[in-house]
ZAMARGU-4260 file (C-alpha; in steps of 0.2 Angstrom, whole numbers, plus 5000, padded with zeros to 4 digits):
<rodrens>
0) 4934/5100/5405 | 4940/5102/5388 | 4945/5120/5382 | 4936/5128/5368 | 4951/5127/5356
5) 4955/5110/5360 | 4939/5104/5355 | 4939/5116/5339 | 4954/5107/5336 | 4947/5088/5336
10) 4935/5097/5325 | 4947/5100/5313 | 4957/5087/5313 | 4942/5074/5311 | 4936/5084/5296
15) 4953/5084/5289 | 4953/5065/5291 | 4937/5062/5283 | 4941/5074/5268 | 4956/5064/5265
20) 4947/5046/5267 | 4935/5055/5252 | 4951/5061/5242 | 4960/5043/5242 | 4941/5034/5242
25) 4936/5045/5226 | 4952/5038/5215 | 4947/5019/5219 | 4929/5020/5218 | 4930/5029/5202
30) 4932/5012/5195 | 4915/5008/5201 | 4909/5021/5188 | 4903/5036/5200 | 4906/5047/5187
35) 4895/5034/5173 | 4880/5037/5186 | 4881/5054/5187 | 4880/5054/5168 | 4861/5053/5171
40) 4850/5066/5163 | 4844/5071/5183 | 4861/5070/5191 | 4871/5082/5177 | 4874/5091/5189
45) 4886/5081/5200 | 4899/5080/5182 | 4906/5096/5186 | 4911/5094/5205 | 4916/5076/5203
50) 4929/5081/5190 | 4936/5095/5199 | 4938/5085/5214 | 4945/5071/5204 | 4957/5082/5193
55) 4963/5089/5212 | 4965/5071/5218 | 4976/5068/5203 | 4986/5082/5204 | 4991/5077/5223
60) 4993/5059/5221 | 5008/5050/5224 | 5006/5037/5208 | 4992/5033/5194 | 4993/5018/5185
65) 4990/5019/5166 | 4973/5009/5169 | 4965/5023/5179 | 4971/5036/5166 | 4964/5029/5156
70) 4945/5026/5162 | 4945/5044/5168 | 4950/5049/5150 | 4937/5040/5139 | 4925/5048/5152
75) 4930/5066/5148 | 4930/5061/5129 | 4911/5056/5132 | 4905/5070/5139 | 4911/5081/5123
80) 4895/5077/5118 | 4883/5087/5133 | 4879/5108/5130 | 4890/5120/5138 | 4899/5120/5150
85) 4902/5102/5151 | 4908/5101/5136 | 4922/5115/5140 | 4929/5107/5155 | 4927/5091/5148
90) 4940/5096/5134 | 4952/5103/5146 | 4952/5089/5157 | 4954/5079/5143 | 4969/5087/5135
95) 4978/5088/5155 | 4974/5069/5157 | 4981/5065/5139 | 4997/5074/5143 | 4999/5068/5161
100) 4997/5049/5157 | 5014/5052/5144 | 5021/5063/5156 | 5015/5061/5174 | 5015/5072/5187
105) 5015/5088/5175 | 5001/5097/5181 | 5009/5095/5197 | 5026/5102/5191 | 5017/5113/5182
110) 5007/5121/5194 | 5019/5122/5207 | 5032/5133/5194 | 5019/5145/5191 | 5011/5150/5207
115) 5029/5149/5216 | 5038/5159/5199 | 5053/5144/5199 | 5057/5154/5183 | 5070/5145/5172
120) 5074/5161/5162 | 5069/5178/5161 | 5056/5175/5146 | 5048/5162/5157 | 5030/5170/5163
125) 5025/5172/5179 | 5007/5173/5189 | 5006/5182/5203 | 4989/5183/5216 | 4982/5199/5222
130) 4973/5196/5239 | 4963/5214/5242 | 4954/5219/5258 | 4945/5233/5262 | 4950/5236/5280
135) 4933/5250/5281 | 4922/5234/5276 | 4932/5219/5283 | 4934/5217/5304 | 4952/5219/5309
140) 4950/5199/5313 | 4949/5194/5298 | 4963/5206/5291 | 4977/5200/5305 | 4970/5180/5302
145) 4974/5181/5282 | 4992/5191/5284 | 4996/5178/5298 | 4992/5165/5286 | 4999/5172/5269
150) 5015/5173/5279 | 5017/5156/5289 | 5014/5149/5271 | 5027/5158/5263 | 5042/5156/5278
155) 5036/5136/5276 | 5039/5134/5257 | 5054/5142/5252 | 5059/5142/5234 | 5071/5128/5238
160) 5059/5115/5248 | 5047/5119/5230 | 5060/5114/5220 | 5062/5099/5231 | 5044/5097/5229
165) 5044/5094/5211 | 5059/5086/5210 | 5052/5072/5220 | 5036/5071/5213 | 5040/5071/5195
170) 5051/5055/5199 | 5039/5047/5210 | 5024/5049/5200 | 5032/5040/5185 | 5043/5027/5194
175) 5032/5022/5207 | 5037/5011/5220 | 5053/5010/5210 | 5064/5020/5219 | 5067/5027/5234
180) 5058/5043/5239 | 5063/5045/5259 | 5081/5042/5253 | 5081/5055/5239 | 5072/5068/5249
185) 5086/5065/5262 | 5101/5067/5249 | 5090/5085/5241 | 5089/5091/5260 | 5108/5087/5264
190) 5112/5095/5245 | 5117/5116/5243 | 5104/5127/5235 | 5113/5129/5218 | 5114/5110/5218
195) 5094/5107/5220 | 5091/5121/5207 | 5103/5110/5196 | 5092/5097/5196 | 5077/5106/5196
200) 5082/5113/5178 | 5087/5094/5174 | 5069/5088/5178 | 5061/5101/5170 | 5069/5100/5155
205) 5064/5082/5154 | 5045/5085/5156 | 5046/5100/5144 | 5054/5087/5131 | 5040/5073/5135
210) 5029/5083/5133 | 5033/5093/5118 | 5035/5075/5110 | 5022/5071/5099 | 5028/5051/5099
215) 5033/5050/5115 | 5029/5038/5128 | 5026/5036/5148 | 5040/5022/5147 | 5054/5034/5137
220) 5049/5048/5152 | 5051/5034/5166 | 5069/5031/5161 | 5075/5049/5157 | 5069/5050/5174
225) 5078/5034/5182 | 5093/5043/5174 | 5094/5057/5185 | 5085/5046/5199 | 5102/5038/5198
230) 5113/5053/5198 | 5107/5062/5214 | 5108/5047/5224 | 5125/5038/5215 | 5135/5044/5232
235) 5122/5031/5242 | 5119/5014/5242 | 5100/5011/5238 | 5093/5001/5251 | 5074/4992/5247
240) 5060/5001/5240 | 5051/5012/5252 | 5032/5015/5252 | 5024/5028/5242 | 5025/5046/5250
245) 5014/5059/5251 | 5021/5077/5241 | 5016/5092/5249 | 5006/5104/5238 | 5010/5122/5241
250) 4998/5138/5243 | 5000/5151/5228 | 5009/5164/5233 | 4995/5177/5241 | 5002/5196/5240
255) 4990/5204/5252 | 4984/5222/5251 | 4973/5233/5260 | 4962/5242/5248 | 4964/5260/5255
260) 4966/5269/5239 | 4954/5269/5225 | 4970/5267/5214 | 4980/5254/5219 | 4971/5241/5210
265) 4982/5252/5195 | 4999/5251/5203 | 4999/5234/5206 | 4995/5227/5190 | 5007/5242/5181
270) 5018/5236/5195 | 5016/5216/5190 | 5019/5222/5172 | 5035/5227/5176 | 5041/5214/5183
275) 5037/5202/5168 | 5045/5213/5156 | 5062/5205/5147 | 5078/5214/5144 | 5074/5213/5126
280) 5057/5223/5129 | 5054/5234/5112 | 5062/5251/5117 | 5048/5266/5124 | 5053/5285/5118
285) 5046/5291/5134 | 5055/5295/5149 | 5044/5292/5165 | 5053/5294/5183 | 5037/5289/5192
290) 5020/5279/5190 | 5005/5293/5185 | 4995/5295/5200 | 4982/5307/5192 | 4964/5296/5192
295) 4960/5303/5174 | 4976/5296/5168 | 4987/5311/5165 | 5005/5310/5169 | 5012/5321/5183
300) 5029/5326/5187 | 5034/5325/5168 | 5043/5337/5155 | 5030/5332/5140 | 5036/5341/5124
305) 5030/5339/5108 | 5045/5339/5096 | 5046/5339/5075 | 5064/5339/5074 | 5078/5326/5079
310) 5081/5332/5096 | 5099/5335/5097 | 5104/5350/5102 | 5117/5352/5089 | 5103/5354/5075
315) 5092/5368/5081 | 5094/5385/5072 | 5105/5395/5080 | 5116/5384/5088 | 5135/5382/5085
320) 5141/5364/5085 | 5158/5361/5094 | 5170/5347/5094 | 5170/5342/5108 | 5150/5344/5109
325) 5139/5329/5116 | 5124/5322/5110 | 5110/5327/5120 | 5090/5324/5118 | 5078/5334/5125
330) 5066/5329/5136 | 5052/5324/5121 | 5041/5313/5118 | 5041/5305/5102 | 5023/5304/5097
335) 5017/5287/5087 | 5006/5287/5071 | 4989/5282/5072 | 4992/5268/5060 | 5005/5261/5075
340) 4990/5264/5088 | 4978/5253/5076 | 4988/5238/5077 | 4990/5238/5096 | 4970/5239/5097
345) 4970/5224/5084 | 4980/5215/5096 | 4969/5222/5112 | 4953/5215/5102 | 4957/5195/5106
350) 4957/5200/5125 | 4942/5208/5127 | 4926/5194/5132 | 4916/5192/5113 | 4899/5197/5111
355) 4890/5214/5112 | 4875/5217/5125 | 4867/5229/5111 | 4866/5214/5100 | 4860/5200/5113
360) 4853/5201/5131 | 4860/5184/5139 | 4872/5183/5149 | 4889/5178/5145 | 4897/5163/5156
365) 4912/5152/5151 | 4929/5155/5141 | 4927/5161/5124 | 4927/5149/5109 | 4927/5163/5095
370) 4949/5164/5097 | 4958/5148/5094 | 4966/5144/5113 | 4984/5140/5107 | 4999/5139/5120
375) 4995/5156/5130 | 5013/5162/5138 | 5007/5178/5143 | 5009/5179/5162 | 4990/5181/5173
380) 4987/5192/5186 | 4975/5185/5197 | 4963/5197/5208 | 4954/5191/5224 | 4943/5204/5233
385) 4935/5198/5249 | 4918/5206/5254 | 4900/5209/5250 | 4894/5220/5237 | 4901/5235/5240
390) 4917/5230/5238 | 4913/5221/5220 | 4907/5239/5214 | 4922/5247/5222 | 4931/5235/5211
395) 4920/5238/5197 | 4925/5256/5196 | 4943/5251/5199 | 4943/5242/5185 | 4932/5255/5173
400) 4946/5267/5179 | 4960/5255/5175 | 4952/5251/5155 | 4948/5270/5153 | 4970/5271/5157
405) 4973/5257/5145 | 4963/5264/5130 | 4970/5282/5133 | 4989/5273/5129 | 4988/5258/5121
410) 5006/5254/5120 | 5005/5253/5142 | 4992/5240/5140 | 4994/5226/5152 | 5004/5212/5144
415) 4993/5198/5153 | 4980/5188/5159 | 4968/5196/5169 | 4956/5187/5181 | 4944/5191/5194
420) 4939/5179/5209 | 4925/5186/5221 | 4924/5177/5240 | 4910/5185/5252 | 4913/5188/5268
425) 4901/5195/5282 | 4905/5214/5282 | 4910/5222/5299 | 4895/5228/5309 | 4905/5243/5315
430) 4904/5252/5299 | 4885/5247/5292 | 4875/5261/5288 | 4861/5269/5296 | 4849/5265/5285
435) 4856/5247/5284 | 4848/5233/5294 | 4859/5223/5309 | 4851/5207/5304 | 4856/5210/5284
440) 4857/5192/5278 | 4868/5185/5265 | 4856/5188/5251 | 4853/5205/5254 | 4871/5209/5254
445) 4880/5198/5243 | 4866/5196/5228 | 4880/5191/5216 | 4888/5178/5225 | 4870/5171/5230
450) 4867/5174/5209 | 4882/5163/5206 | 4879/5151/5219 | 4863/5148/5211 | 4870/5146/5193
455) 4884/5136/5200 | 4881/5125/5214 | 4899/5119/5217 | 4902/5137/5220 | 4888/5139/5232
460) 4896/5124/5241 | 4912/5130/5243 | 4913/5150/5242 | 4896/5154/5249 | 4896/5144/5263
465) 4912/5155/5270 | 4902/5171/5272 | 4901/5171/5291 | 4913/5155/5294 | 4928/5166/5289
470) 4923/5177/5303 | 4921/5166/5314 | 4937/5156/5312 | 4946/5172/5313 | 4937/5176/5331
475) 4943/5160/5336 | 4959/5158/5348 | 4973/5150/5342 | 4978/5137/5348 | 4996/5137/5357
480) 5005/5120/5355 | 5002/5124/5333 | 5009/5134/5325 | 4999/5143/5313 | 5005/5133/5297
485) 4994/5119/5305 | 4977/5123/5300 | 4977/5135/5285 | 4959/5133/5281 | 4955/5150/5274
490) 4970/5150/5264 | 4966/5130/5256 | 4949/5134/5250 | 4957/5152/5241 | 4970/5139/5235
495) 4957/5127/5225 | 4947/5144/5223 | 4960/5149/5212 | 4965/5132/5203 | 4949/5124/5199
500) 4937/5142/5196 | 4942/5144/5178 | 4924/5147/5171 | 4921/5167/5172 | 4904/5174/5173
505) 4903/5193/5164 | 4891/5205/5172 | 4887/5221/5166 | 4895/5236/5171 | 4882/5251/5171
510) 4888/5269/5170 | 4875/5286/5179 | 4877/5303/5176 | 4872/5312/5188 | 4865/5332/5189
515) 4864/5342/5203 | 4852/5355/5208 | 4867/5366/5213 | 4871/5375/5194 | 4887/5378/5201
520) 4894/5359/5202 | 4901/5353/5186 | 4889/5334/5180 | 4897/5318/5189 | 4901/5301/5181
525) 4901/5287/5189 | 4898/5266/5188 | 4891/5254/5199 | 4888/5235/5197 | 4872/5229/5207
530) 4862/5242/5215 | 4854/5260/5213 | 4845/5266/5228 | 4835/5281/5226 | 4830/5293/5241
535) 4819/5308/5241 | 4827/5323/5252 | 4823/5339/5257 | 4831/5354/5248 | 4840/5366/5255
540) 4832/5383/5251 | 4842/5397/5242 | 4839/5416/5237 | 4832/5413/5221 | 4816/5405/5230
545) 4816/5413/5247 | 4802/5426/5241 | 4792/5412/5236 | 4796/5404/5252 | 4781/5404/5261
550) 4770/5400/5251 | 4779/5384/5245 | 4774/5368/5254 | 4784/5351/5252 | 4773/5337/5250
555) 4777/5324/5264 | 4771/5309/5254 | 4785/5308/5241 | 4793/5318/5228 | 4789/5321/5209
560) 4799/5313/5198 | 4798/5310/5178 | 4804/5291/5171 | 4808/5290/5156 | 4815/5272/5150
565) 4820/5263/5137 | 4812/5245/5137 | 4823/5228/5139 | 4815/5218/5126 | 4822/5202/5118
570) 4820/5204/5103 | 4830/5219/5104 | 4818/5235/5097 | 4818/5249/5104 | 4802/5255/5113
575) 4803/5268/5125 | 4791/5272/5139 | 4788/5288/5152 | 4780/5290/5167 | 4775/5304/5177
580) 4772/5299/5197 | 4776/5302/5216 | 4787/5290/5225 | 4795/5288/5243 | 4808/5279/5235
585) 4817/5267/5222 | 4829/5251/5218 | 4837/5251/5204 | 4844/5234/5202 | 4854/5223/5191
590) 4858/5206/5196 | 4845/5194/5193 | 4834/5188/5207 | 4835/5166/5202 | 4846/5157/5190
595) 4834/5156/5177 | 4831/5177/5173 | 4849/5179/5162 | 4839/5195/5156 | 4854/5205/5155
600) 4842/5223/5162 | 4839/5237/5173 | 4826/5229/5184 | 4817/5245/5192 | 4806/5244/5209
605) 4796/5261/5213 | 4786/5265/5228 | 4773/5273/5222 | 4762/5285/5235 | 4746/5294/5232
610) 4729/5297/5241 | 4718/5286/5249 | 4700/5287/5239 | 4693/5284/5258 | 4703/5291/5270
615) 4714/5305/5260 | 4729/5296/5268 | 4743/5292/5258 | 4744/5276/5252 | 4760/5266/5244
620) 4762/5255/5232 | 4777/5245/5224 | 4778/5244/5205 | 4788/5231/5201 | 4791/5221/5184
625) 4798/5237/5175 | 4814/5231/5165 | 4825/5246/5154 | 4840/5245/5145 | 4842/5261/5151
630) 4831/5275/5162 | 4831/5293/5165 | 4824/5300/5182 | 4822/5318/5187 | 4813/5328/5201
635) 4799/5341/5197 | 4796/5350/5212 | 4808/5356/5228 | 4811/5341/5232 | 4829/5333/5228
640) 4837/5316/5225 | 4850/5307/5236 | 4857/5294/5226 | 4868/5277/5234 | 4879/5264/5224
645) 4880/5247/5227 | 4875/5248/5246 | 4890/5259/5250 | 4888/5274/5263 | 4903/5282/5255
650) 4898/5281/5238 | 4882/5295/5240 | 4877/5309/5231 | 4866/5323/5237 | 4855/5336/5228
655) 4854/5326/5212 | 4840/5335/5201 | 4842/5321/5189 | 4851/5306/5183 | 4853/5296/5167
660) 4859/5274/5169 | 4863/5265/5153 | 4877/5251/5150 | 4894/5258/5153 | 4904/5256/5137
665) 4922/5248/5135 | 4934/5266/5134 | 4944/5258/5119 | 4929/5257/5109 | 4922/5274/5114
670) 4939/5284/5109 | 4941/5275/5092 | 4924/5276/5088 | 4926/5297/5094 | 4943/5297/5081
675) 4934/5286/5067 | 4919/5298/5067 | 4932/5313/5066 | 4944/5305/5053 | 4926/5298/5043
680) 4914/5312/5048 | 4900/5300/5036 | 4889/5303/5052 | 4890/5282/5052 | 4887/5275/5069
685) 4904/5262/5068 | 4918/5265/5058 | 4935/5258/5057 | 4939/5246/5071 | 4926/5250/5081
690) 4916/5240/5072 | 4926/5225/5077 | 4929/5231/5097 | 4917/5225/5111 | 4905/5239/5116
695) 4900/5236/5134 | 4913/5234/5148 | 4909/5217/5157 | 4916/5213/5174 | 4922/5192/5172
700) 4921/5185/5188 | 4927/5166/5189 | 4917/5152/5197 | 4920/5133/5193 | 4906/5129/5179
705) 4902/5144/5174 | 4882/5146/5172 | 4875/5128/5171 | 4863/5127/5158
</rodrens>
């Protein structure tokens, strides 16, 4: 009787097959005109995934004639014409597939180059790929499966054998069955490291110069190509024309953290920024020995001075110069004008997402069309977080915290791209809360991955699907005759993940302010993304009441509370609303519940309880429908608030006597607008630049289409 891993193992290996038969039937049969059909006004929504697919197939294939590039290209042209977001990948597939019929096998040789950083020179970019687990919401399973795999993939693909990689399918993709690819991957294998990085800068070279040139031709790039073709192999005698061979694709380089400290997120990206600065990197008057660990941004373990003179030791009153004296400078900071500040935030205003949620209540999806995309050589940092919800509002405040650092320095802003890419994964069972349910489902835990998945099907297909699968393949015993480069499953899907989910998806970032019943504990601020639960509790009695003790009585059926809420309307008045009421509890929720509700709101369930006309029991009742731009809550008798953020048992306040949600702001625009009001002090609402800056912080988090209309 077969073991259990050795017929997991046929599993895979016949749905590997069959995914390859689809990879090598979809080029062919894309002459049949699939994609023509799917042009239909009822099958729009197979245009996205068949081009991704495609574009995937194109990048990995051995050799495209010109006919094929063609087809494919006019295709893309015509669906310029369809709304958003077609249109947008349409364009983009259409510039790649222009440039990779003159040049082929760039987006190959280009991908390769920058999730592997083959730098050619120190003012090259480089990406790098964040992988972050949070060990208290993700099984140790899953932890010990992706570092296993992360690894095996990097001791498999050195920097050498990617260098290889490109070489050889830079020259067979424009020469074809013109040359002899087993024989040139033998004489690279036999050659020294220097020597392959020789002829890796020799073929990059010639694809930068094809495709820089604006007459240039696929025939031109062929034969600069037979010319070092030639060159490699002149020691060997070229025996006949071997088949067409298949190039390896290597996995992005995955640096794998476990999210332990509510920081981190900070030091890696500071850490990242680093490493992409050049030698000739404008010069900083400050002197920092070490990365500021303080979470409200203050530098620690620093001598800051504020100095009006030069610095030197010489010039201070008092101070007899000698001869044989040295220049010393004190330990200063040389503090900037404002004027210097304002043009590093006019530099900051092209990266933040366009469009205000005070002005419209859609939700944004897709890249923005308001800058003009040119040649984008900033380096991207590129931000995977595996887990439900509660890890995507740890993230959220991660990244308020991180913008809130930005705004406070402008000139340490992060000199890149940054992206966000969200995976669920079913949480560990071990750590759910009490008041959690075992049998939580996907939907209940992950409502904004089911939220994407509805607005984007392709990313339903791929990403949601892994929410207990990931689990389950890391439960799964490995099998021992393989090593564990065999079967990288998890790791492949991240891979197209990354490479085809290009489309971000902004949500709303909402900030609560929290008081407590306690005088004596300073107001707490914090964020979350989806969810606000509200819990009635039982307060703890002090002296100031315990001669009124006894004749105070908690009502059982729920606690007093006041609403006061500003209405979500869509034409943008303002209309505000109050209610007085007894509740046992309340949602405060964020993410819509289908793909058609893009109401960018505060949607607020109540459970309302009160008396029984009948009985004199307490009855309850739900209202629902309630949708704020922003709502104020607070108890009127004993009784206290316990609030929750995004479903997280560690993220809980007690004794809240009241609290106030609205839209979190971006923190650039809330310190200029704080220094244009002082500098103005007209009383004006917006002055200066903050008229220009986007005024809510949105979290972008990238899917493959974005929100189909």
């Amino acid at each position: 009787m077969p073991s259990l891993w050795t017929s997991q193992r046929r599993r895979r290996i016949w749905f590997f097959k069959r995914f390859k038969r689809f990879f090598e039937a979809l080029i062919f049969n894309i002459q049949h005109s699939n994609l023509t059909q799917a042009e239909q006004e009822d099958n729009l929504h197979y245009i996205i995934p068949l081009l991704h697919t495609l574009m995937y197939a194109i990048t990995k294939a051995a050799y495209i004639s010109d006919e094929l590039y063609e087809r494919v290209y006019v295709f893309c042209k015509k669906i310029l014409t369809l709304p958003k977001p077609y249109c947008t990948i349409g364009l983009d597939y259409a510039q790649r597939l222009k440039t990779e019929k003159k040049v082929p096998g760039f987006s190959y040789q280009k991908m390769v180059v920058l999730e592997q950083n083959l730098k050619r020179d120190l003012n090259h970019h480089q990406d790098k790929v964040l992988l972050f687990l949070d060990p208290a919401l993700i099984s140790e399973a899953v932890c010990n499966t992706l570092l296993r795999e992360t690894q095996a993939s990097q001791m498999s693909h050195s920097p050498v054998s990617c260098m290889t990689y490109v070489i050889t399918n830079c020259i067979q993709a424009s020469l074809g069955k013109d040359c002899n690819i087993e024989l040139l991957q033998q004489v690279l294998k036999d050659k020294s490291a220097e020597e392959v990085e020789i002829w890796f800068q020799e073929v990059l070279l010639v694809v930068e110069r094809g495709e820089q040139e604006s007459a240039g031709t696929r025939q031109r790039h062929s034969e600069r190509l037979q010319e070092i073709y030639k060159k490699v192999i002149s020691p060997q005698e070229e025996p006949g024309m071997s088949k067409l061979q298949r190039i390896p694709l290597p996995s992005p380089k995955f640096s794998v953290h476990l999210w332990t400290d509510d920081d981190q997120l900070w030091k890696e990206l500071m850490l990242f920024m680093r490493e992409t600065l050049t030698t000739d990197a404008e010069t900083e008057y400050v002197k920092e020995p070490e990365l500021s660990l303080d979470p409200e941004g203050n530098e620690q373990h620093r001598i800051s001075v504020w100095s009006n003179d030069s610095g030197i030791e010489r010039d201070l009153a008092g101070t007899e110069e000698k001869e044989s004296s040295k220049l010393y400078r004190k330990p200063c900071i040389k503090k900037k004008g404002a004027d210097v500040d304002s043009a590093v935030l006019l530099q900051n205003l092209t990266k933040a997402p366009k469009g205000s949620r005070a002005a419209t209540l859609q939700r944004l999806s897709g890249q923005s069309t308001e800058v003009p995309t040119g040649p984008d050589k900033l380096p991207t940092a590129r931000v995977v977080v595996l887990g439900d919800d509660r890890a995507l509002g740890r993230l959220a405040k991660a990244y308020y915290s991180f913008r809130k650092r930005e705004a406070r320095r402008p000139h340490r802003t992060l000199k890149a791209n940054l992206q966000f890419f969200c995976i669920p994964i079913q949480g560990d069972r071990s750590d759910t809360s009490a008041d959690m349910e075992e049998s939580a489902t996907m939907s209940d835990m992950c409502e904004l991955s089911t939220y994407l998945g509805q607005v984007d099907p392709w990313y339903d297909k791929n990403i949601n699907t892994l929410y207990d699968r990931i689990t389950k393949l890391a439960l799964m015993p490995a099998c021992p005759s393989r090593d564990s480069t065999s079967d990288p499953f998890i790791l492949d899907v991240a891979s197209y993940y990354l490479r085809f989910g290009l489309q971000p998806v902004f949500f709303q970032i909402y900030s609560v302010k929290i008081q407590f019943r306690d005088l004596s504990l300073e107001p707490v601020e914090d964020v979350f993304l989806s969810e606000l639960k509200i819990d009635p509790q039982d307060c703890t009695f002090t002296k100031l009441n315990t001669i009124t003790r006894k004749k105070t009585v908690v009502d059982s059926r729920g606690a007093g509370i006041q609403v006061h809420y500003q209405k979500a309307l869509a034409s943008n008045r303002e209309k505000e609303g109050s209610l007085v009421l007894k509740t046992s509890g309340a949602i405060i929720k964020t993410i819509p519940s289908n793909e058609t509700d893009d109401f960018v709101c505060l949607n607020v369930y109540i459970d309302e309880t009160g008396k029984s006309s009948s009985s004199g029991r307490s009855a309850l009742c739900q209202l629902n429908g309630l949708k704020a731009s922003s709502i104020q809550m607070r108890s009127l008798d004993l009784r206290t608030l316990r609030l929750q953020l995004d479903k997280d048992s560690r993220r809980v306040y007690n004794n809240v006597s009241s609290f106030e949600v609205s839209p979190c702001q971006e923190p650039g625009y809330s310190l200029q607008r704080l220094r244009a009001s002082r500098a103005h002090g007209d009383g004006k609402e917006d002055c200066g630049l903050s008229r220009y800056m986007t005024k809510s912080l949105l979290l972008p988090i990238n899917t493959f289409a974005g929100i189909i209309q």
